[in-house]
N, C-alpha and C positions, 0 to 999 in steps of 0.2 A: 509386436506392438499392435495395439486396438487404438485406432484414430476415428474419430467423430468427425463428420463431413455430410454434405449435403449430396446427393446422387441422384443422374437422373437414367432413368430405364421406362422404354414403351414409352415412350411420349407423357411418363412421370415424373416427378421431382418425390425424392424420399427423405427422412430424417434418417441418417446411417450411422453404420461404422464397419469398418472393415478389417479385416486380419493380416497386417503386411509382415510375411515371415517370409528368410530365402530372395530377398528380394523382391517380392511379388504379392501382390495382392491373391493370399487364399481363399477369402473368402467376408461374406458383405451380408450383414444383417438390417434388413429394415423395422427401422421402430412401428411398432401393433399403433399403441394408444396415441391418440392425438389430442394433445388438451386444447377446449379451444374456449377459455373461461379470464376472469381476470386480467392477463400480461397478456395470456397465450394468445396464439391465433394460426395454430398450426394447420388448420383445416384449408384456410385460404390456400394454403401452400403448398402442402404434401398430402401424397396417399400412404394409404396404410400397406403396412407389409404384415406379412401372413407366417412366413419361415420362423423357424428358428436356427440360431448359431453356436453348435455348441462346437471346441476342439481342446485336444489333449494336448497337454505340456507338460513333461515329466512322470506321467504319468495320472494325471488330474485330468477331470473332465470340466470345463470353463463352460459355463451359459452367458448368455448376453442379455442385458436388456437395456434401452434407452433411453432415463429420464422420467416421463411418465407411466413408463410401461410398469414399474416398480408400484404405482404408486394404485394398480388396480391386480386382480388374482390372477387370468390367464397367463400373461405373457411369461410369469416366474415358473407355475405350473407346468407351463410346455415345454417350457427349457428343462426340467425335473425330469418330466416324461422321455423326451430327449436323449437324457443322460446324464444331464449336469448334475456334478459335483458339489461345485461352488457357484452362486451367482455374482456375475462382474455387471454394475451399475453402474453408467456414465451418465453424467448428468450437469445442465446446465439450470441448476434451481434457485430463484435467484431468492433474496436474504429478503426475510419483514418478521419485527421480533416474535422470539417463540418458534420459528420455523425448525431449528433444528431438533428440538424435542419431536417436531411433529415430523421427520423426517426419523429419527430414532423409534417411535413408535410403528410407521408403515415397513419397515427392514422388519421389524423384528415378527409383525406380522407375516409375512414375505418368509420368514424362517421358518415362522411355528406350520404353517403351510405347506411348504417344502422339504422341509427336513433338513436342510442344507444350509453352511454357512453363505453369509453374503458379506460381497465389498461394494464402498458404494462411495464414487468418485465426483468430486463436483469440482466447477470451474473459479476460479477467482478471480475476479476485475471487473469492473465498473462498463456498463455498456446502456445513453443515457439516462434515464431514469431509474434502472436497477443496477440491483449491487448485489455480485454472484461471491459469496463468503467461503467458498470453500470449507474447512472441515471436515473433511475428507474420513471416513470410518468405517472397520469391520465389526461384524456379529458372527459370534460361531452359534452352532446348531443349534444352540440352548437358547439365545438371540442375545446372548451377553454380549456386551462391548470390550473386545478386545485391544483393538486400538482406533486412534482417533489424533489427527493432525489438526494443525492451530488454523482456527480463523482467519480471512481474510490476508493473508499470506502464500505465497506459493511454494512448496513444500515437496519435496521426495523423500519416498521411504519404502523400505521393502516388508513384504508382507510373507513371513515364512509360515508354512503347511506343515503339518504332522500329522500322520494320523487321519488324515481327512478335514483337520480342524486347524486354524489359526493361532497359531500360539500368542499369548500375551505380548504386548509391548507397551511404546508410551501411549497413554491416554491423556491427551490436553484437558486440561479445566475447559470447563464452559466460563467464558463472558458473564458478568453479569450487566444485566440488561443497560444500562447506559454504558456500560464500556461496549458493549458491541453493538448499537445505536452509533455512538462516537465515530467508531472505525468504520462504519457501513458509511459514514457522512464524507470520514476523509478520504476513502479508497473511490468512492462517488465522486469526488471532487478533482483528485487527484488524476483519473482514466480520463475524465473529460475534458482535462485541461489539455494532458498529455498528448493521451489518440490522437485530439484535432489540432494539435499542435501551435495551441496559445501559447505567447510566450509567457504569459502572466496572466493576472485577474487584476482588477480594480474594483472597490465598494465605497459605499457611503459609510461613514461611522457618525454615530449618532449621538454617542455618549447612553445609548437604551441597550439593553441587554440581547435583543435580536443580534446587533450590528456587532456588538461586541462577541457574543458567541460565534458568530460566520467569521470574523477577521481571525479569530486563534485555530478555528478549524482550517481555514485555507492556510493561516502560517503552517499549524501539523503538519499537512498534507503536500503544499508545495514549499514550503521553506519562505523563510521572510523576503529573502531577495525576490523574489518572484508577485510579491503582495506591495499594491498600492494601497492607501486608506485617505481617504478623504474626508475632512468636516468641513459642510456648509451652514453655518450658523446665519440665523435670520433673528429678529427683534425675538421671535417668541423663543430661542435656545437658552436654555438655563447656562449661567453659568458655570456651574457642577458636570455639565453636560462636557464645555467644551475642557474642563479639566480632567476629565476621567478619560475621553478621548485621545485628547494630548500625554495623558498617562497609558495607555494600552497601547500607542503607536510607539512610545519611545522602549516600552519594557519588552513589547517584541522585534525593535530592530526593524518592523518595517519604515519604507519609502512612505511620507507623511506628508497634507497640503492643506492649507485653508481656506474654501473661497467663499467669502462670504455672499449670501442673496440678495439682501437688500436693494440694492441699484439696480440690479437686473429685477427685481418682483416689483420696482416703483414703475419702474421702462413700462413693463407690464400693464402697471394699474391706470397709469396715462394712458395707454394706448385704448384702455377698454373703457375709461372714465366716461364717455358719451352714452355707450351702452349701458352702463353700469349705474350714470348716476341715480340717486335718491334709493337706490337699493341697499338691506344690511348686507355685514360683511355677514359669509355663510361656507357654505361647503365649497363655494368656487373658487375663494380666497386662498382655502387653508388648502385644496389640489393643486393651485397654482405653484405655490411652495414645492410641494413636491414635484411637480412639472417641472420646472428649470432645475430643482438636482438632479433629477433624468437625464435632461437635456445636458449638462453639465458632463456627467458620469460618462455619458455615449460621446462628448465629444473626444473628450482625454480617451476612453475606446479608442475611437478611428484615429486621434493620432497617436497610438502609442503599440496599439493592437492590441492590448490586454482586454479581454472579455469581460463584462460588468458581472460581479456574481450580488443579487438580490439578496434581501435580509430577513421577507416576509416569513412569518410562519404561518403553520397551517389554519390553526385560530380564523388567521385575520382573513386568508385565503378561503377560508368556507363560509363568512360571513358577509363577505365583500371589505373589510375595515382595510381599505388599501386603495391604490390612486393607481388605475389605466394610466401609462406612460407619465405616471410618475415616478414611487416606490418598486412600480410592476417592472419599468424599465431594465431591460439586463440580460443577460444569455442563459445564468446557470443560476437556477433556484436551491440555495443550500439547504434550508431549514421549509422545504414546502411543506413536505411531508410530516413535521412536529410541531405538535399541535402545544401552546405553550406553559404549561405546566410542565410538557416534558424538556422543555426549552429551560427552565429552570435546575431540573433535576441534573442536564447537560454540564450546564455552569458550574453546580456545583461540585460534580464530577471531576473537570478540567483543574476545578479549582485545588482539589485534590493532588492529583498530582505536581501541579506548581498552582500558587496562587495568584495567576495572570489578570484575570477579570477582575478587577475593584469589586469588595464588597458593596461599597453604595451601590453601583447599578443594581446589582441584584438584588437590595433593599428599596430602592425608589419604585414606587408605584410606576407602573409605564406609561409612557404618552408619547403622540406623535409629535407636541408641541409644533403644531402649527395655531394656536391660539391660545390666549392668556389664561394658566390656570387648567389647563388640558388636563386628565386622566382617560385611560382607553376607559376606566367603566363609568363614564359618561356617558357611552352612547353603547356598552355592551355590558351584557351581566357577568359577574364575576367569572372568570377564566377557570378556574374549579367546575363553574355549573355546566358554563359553556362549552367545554370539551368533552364533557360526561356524555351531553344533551347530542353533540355533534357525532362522539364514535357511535352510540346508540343507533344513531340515526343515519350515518354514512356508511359505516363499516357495519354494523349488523344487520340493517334494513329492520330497524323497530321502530314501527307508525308511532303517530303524535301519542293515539291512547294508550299503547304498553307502555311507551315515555312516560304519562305523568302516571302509570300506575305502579312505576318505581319510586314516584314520591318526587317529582318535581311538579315545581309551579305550572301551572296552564300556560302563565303569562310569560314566563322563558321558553317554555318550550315551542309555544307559539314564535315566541319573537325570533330565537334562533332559525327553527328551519322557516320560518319567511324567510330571512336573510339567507339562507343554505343556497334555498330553492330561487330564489331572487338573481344571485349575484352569478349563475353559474356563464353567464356573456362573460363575467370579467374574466373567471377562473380558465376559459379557453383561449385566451390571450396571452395566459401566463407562461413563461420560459419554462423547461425542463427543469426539474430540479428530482434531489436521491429522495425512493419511496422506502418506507421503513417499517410501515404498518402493511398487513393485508389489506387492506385497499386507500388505495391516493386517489386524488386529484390527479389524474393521467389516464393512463391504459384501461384502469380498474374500474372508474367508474364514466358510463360511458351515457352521458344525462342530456335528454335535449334541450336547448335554449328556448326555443316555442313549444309551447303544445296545447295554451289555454286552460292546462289544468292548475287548479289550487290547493293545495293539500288542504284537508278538512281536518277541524279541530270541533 
């Protein structure tokens, strides 16, 4: 057995693994490469190991490498040199779409290098923010893929040699992209509930396609009995709202409640009326709203112990379009990381396999209805522009002027990353929620809130 473990030697801590045969630990390889980029932060922690591990089983000679070490030339080279036969890759890599191609291209590099089949082992489950998909697959010498285990499942199989080379077996389909988005969501939701041992969630349902897509992902994931849903309707809730709501709570079987705001947002507006008077009604009104279904959400929390899971998406979250200890209130960010276009493409996904979510939501324009006649693209450019404008701009690091020399407006592009670059106080206030792109709002991108700089346009 080859077990992954942490190890410490000479007043070091290593990233390992070791070879426990006969009882006893044979022998202990320390991982070379330390990524220390995006998630990582392996440097903080461990030193580098220098050895390599190769041993014979049945007459195979086994290399080892750990994670990253795969993902640069030495570490597979020295295990070659060494002796090895086959290269054995453990690996904690965690899921953002696309990765596994991009995992299936570095093996096979790895091969064409070596000359040697490889296996390349990865872990599954949800650990906060990431989501480790497993997938698990061999290349033989040629660097074809020989076999390959399902997604986001935990899975045993044995790997039979011939020849030097890996014989055929099953090869899983790949996911297409919203279905393994989907599963990265619920297997994220799912570990975090679990590990920390909530006994449930609680959310706001809104009758708007956010709230609706989070409540059907947490039923996937945890099962209905385990999901609360809440509507807090105020003056400004459509009534289509609160029927599409009361329709998604009854067709999944979950625990359903209504409490309406009104009384408690008047409470409110008395108490501030002095402060407040001869001023219009403005952004403090329409937070306010969202502030008591916060307050509301965490109270049912603490007496019930169910964790609040948030609705926001990433959209709203890189632009600021969200309320501090309002909407932001809650433990577990389902949808932070999707940005809403792909919030749409989600729905209609789900909708696919059973049609749970009302087509109206997903036709109705979105709004946070906290004021009469609301639309989000009131106060944001259309959701097409603005996610284009935002991964360009988050995920790829393309200034304002390759921006518009893709062909977008000045005046979106400007207005977006103001807000990007604006709001990032809110964005570290924000709960943990699953990351699905190469870089989130979290670990990835690590931005200051002061610095007196202005982006130039």
């Amino acid at each position: 057995m080859l077990v992954g473990h942490p190890h410490q030697q000479d007043g070091q801590r290593f990233n390992a693994a070791s070879l426990l045969a006969d009882g006893r630990i044979k022998a202990t390889y320390l991982k070379h490469e330390l990524p220390n980029h995006s998630v990582f932060d392996e440097m903080r922690y461990f030193g580098r190991g220098e050895r390599q591990l190769v041993f014979d089983l049945d007459g195979i000679r086994f290399g080892v490498n750990i994670c990253a070490d795969v993902w640069e030339e030495e570490p597979a080279l020295k295990a070659r040199r060494a002796g090895a036969e086959v290269l054995l890759a453990l690996n904690a890599s965690p899921y953002h779409m696309g990765k596994q191609h991009s995992r299936h291209e570095v093996m096979r590099e790895r091969v064409a290098q070596t000359g040697i089949p490889a296996v390349y082992v990865n872990l599954v489950g949800g650990q906060d923010e990431l989501v480790f998909d497993g997938a698990s697959f061999v290349v033989d010498s040629e660097g074809k893929l020989t076999q390959q285990l399902p997604a986001f499942e935990e899975k045993l199989a044995y790997i039979e040699i011939a020849g030097g080379q890996p014989l055929p077996a099953e090869v899983c389909a790949e996911m297409e992209l919203e279905q393994s988005v989907y599963q990265a969501l619920c297997l994220g939701v799912r570990d975090y509930i679990t590990k920390n041992g909530f006994p449930g969630v609680v959310l706001g349902l809104s009758g708007g396609i956010d709230s609706a897509l989070t409540l059907v992902i947490a039923v996937d994931a945890l099962g209905a009995e385990k999901v609360r849903a809440v509507m807090m309707p105020s003056p400004y809730t459509a009534g289509i709202s609160l029927e599409d709501a009361r329709s998604m709570a009854q067709g999944l079987g979950v625990q359903y409640s209504e409490i309406a705001i009104e009384p408690t947002y008047e409470s409110f507006m008395q108490a501030l009326s002095t402060d407040f008077a001869g001023l219009p009604f403005n952004l403090a009104e329409e937070n306010l709203q969202a502030r008591i279904r916060g307050s509301l959400l965490m109270a049912l929390s603490n007496k019930f112990g169910s964790i609040v899971l948030t609705t926001g998406n990433k959209s709203e979250m890189g632009v600021g379009y969200s309320t501090l200890y309002g909407d932001m209130a809650g433990g577990f960010a389902v949808l932070k990381d999707v940005p809403k276009t792909l919030v749409y493409r989600l729905a209609d996904y789900r909708n696919r396999i059973s049609p749970i979510i009302p087509q109206r939501i997903i036709d109705r324009p979105p709004s946070a209805e906290l004021r009469d006649n609301q639309t989000d693209q009131d106060s944001l450019p259309p959701y097409e522009i603005l996610d284009a404008i935002m991964e360009l701009y988050v995920e790829h690091d393309a200034s304002p002027v390759e921006i518009m020399g893709m062909g977008y407006l000045e005046s979106d592009v400007r207005r977006v990353i103001t807000l990007i670059d604006r709001n990032e106080y809110k964005r570290r206030q924000a709960p943990v929620g699953v990351r699905i792109t190469h870089r989130g709002f979290g670990k990835d991108r690590r931005y200051p809130i002061t610095s007196g700089y202005r982006t130039k346009f």
